[in-house]
C-alpha positions as CSV (number, residue, x, y, z in Angstrom):
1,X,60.5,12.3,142.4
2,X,59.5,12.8,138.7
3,X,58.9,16.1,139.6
4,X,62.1,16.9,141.1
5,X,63.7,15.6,137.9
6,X,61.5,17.9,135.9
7,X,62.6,20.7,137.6
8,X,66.5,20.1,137.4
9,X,66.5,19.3,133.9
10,X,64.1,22.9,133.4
11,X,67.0,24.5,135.3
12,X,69.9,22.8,133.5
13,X,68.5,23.9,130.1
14,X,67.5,27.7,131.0
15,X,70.6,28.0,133.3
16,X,73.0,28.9,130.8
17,X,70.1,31.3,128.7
18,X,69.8,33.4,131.9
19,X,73.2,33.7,132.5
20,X,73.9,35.1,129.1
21,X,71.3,37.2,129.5
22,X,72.8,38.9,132.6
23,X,76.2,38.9,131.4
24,X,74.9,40.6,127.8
25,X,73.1,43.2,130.6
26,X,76.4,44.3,131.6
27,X,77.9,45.2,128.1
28,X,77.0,48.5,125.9
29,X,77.1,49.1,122.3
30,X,80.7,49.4,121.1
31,X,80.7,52.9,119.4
32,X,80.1,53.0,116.0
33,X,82.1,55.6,112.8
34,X,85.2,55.7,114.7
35,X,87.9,58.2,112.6
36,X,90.7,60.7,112.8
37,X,89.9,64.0,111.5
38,X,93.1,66.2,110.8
39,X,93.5,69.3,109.3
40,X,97.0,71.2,109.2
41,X,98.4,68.0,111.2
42,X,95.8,69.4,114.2
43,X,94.1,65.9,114.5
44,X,91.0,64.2,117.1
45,X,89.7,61.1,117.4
46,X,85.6,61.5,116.7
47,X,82.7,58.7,117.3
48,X,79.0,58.3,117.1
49,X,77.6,58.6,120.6
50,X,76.2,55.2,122.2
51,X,72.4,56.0,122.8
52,X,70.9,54.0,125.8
53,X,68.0,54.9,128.3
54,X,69.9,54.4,131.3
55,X,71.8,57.4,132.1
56,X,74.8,59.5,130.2
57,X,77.2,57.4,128.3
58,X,80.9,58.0,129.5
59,X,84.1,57.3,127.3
60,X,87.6,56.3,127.5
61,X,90.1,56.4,124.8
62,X,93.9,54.3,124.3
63,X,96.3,54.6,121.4
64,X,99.5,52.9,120.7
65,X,101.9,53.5,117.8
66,X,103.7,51.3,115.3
67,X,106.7,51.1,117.2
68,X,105.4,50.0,120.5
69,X,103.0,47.6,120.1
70,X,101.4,48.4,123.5
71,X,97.9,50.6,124.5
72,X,98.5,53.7,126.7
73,X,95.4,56.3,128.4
74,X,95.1,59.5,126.4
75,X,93.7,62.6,127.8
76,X,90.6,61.1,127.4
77,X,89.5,58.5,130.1
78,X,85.7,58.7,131.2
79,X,84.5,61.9,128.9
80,X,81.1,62.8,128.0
81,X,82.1,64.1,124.5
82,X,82.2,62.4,121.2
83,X,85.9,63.5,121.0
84,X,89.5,63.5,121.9
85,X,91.8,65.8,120.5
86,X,95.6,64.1,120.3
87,X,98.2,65.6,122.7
88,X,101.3,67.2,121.8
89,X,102.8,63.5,122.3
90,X,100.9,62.5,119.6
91,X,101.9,65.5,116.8
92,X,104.7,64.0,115.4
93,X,104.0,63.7,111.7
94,X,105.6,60.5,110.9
95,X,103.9,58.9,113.7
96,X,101.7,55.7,113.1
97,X,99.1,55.8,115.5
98,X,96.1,53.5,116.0
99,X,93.4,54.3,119.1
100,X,90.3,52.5,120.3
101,X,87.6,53.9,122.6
102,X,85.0,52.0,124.3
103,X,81.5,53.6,126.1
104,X,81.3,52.8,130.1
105,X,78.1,53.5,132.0
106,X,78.5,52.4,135.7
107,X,79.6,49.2,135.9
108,X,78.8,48.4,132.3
109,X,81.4,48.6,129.6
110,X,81.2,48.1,125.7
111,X,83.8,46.3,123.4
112,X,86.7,48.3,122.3
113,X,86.4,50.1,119.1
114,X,89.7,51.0,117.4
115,X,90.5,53.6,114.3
116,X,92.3,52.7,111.3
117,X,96.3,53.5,111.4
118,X,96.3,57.0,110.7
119,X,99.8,59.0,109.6
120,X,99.5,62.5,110.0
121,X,101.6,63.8,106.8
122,X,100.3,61.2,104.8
123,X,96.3,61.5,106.3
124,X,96.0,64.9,107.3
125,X,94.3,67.5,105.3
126,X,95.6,70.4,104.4
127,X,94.0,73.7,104.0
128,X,94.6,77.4,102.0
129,X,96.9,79.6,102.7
130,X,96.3,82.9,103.7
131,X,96.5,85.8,101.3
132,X,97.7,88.2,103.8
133,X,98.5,91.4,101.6
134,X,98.0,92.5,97.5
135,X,99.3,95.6,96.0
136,X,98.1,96.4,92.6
137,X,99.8,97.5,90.2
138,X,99.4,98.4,86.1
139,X,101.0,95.4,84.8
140,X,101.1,93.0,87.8
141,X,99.6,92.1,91.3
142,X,102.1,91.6,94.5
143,X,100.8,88.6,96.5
144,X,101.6,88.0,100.5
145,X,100.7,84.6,101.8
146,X,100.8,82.8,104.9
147,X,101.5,79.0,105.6
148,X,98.0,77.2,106.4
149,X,100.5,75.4,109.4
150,X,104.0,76.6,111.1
151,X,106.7,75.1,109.2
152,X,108.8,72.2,110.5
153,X,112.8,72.0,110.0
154,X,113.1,69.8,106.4
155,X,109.5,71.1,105.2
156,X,109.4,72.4,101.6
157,X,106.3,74.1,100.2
158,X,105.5,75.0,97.0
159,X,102.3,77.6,95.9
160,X,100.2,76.7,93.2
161,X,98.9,80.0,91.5
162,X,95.7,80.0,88.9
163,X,94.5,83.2,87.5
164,X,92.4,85.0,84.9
165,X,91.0,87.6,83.5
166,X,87.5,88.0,85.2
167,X,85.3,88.5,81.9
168,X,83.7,86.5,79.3
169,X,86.8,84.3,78.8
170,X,87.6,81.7,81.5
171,X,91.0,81.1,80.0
172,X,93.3,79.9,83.0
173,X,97.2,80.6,83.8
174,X,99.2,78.9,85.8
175,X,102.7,79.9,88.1
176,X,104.3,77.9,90.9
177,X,106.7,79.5,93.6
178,X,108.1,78.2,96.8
179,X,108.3,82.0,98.2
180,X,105.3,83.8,100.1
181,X,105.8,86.7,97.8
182,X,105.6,86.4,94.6
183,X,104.2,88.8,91.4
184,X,101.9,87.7,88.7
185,X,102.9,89.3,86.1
186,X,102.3,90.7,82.6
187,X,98.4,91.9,83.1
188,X,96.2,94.0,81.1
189,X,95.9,98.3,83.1
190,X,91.9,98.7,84.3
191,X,91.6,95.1,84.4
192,X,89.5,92.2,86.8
193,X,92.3,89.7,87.4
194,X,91.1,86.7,89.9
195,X,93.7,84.7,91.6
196,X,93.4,81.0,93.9
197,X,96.6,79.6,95.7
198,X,97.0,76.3,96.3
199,X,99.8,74.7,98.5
200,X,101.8,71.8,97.8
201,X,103.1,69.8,100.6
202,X,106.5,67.8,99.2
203,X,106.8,65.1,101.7
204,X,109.7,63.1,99.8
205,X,111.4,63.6,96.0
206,X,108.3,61.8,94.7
207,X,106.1,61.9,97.6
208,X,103.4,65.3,96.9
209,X,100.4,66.3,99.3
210,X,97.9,69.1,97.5
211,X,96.1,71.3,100.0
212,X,92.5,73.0,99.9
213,X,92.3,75.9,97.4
214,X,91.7,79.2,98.8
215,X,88.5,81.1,97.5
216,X,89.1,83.4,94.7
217,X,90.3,86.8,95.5
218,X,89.7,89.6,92.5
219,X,91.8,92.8,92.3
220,X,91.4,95.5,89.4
221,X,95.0,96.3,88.0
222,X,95.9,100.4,88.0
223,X,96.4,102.6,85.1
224,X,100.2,103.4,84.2
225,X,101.4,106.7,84.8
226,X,102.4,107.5,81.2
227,X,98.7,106.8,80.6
228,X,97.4,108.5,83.3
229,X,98.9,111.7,82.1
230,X,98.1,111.0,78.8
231,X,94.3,111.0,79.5
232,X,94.8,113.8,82.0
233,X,96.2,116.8,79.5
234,X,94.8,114.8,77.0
235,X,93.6,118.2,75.5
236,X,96.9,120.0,75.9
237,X,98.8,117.1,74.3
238,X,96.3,117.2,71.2
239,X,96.9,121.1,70.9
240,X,100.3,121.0,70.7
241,X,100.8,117.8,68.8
242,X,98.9,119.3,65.9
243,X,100.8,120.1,62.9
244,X,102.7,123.6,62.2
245,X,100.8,126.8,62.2
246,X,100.1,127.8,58.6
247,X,98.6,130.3,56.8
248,X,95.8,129.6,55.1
249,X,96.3,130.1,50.8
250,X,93.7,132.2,50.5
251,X,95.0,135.0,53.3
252,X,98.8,134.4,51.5
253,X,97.5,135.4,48.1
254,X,95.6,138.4,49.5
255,X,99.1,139.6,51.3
256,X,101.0,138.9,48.5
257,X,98.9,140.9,45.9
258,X,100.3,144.1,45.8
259,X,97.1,145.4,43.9
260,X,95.2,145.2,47.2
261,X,94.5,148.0,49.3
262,X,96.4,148.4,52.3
263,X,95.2,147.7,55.7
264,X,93.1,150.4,56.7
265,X,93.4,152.2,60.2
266,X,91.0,150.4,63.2
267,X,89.0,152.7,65.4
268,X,90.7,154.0,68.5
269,X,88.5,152.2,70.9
270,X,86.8,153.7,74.3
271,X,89.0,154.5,77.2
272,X,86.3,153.0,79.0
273,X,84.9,149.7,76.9
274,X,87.5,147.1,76.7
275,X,89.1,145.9,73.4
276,X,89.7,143.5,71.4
277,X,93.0,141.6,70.9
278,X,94.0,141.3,67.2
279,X,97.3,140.0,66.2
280,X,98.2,141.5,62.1
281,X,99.9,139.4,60.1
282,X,101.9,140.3,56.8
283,X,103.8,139.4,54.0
284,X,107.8,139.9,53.8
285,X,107.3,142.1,50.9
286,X,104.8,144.5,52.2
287,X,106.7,144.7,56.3
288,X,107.7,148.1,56.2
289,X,104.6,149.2,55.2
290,X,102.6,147.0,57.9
291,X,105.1,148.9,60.8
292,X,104.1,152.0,59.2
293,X,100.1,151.5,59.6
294,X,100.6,150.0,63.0
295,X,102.4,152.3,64.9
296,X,99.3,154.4,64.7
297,X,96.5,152.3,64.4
298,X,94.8,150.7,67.5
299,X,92.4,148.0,68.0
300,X,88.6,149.9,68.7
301,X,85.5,148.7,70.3
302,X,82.2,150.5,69.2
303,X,79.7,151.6,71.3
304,X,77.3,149.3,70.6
305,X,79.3,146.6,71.3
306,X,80.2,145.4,67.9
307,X,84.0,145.3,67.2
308,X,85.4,145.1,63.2
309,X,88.4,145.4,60.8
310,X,88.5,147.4,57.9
């Protein structure tokens, strides 16, 4: 009889030990780093996986929203991934949604875990735009960019332009536009110019979401054409911009001395050796008698190749 005794009061006290035990059997780790991860308002929920030795780990996912205080399936019921991606129920921006997931592995389930309330305009991240198209110009670049997301009726965007000259100085400027063309203006010709854009998402009046910066993108502006052509006939422009022709003092004494010899007559030169140009120049006073000598002198090439005035 003592024995009996024993042996219920050994059962009464490990009784409830053992049935804990078999009921803890039956539950899995609850999943672990539950977030949203949005970018351009394209959001999923994401989770650490629950390891266990028994077999793959399946998983099921619920949301509800501020308004309706009530959990509905997703997409997502009994998945092998680490993620759910939100239907197109789910993308409205104003939206506040909470979900929960739990792990299942046959007839063992875990605790549910849930996200924080996550608002898609206020939570999501948004990235660079897309510089689409650049023409360069002397003075100026002409930028094209695209939207990092497709616009919703209401939205208002605003680009946030920073650019410098790409050289020793890291001196800054700064522009804002709401257009996706727009022209920096009032460069330096044959110069590096690097450029970032930046969007600004205006949710209300005093309400601002600042996206991603896009990597730097560095264009060398043009030459202008009026200093194109200058360096082109540079040599042409230097000719004829000198000063008017004059003659020198020493060849306008010399003509105007009427002590000094007249021009003698040149050498007829060879029918067959080609001659020399020479253009004669003389003094107002002494015309006639330079029209006189050069109606019957001519402009001659020796034999030996040397040509000469007398």
């Amino acid at each position: 009889m003592p024995c009996r005794a024993l042996r219920l009061f050994l059962l009464l006290l490990v009784g409830p030990a053992w049935a804990t035990a078999a009921e803890s059997s039956l539950h899995l780790p609850a999943p672990q780093n539950v977030m949203v991860y949005s970018y351009n308002f394209r959001s999923s929920l994401r989770w650490s996986p629950v390891k266990v030795d028994r077999g793959p780990v399946l998983y099921t996912v619920h949301f509800k929203t501020g308004a309706f205080n009530q959990w509905d399936e997703m997409n997502c019921t009994r998945i092998t991934q680490t993620e759910c991606n939100f239907p197109q129920l789910l993308n409205e921006r104003r939206w506040t949604i909470i979900l929960r997931v739990r792990a299942e592995l046959g007839q063992m389930v875990s605790d549910w875990a849930e996200s924080d309330p996550f608002v898609a305009e206020r939570n999501t991240t948004i990235g660079p735009p897309k510089v689409n198209n650049v023409i360069v110009n002397s003075d100026s670049l002409l930028v094209s960019v695209i939207p990092p997301f497709g616009s919703e009726l209401g939205d208002f965007l605003q680009y946030h332009v920073s650019y410098w000259e790409n050289s020793t100085s890291t001196t800054k400027k700064e522009t804002k536009t709401s257009n996706t063309l727009f022209k920096i203006i009032n460069l330096k010709e044959l110069t590096l110019y690097c450029f970032k854009v930046q969007v600004e998402f205006v949710i209300q009046p005093d309400l601002q979401k600042l996206g991603l910066q896009s990597v730097p993108e560095c264009y060398r502006t043009t030459v202008s054409v009026g200093l194109f052509l200058m360096w082109r006939y540079h040599n042409t422009i230097k000719y004829w911009s000198q000063p008017p022709f004059k003659i020198p003092s020493h060849f306008e004494e010399y003509l105007k001395d009427p002590s000094m010899p007249v021009l003698e007559a040149l050498e007829n030169c060879a029918e067959e050796d080609p001659c020399d140009s020479l253009s004669i120049v003389c003094n107002g006073e002494r015309s006639q008698e330079c029209d006189g000598s050069a109606e019957g002198k001519a402009h001659s090439h020796s034999n030996s190749g040397e040509s000469g005035l007398t």
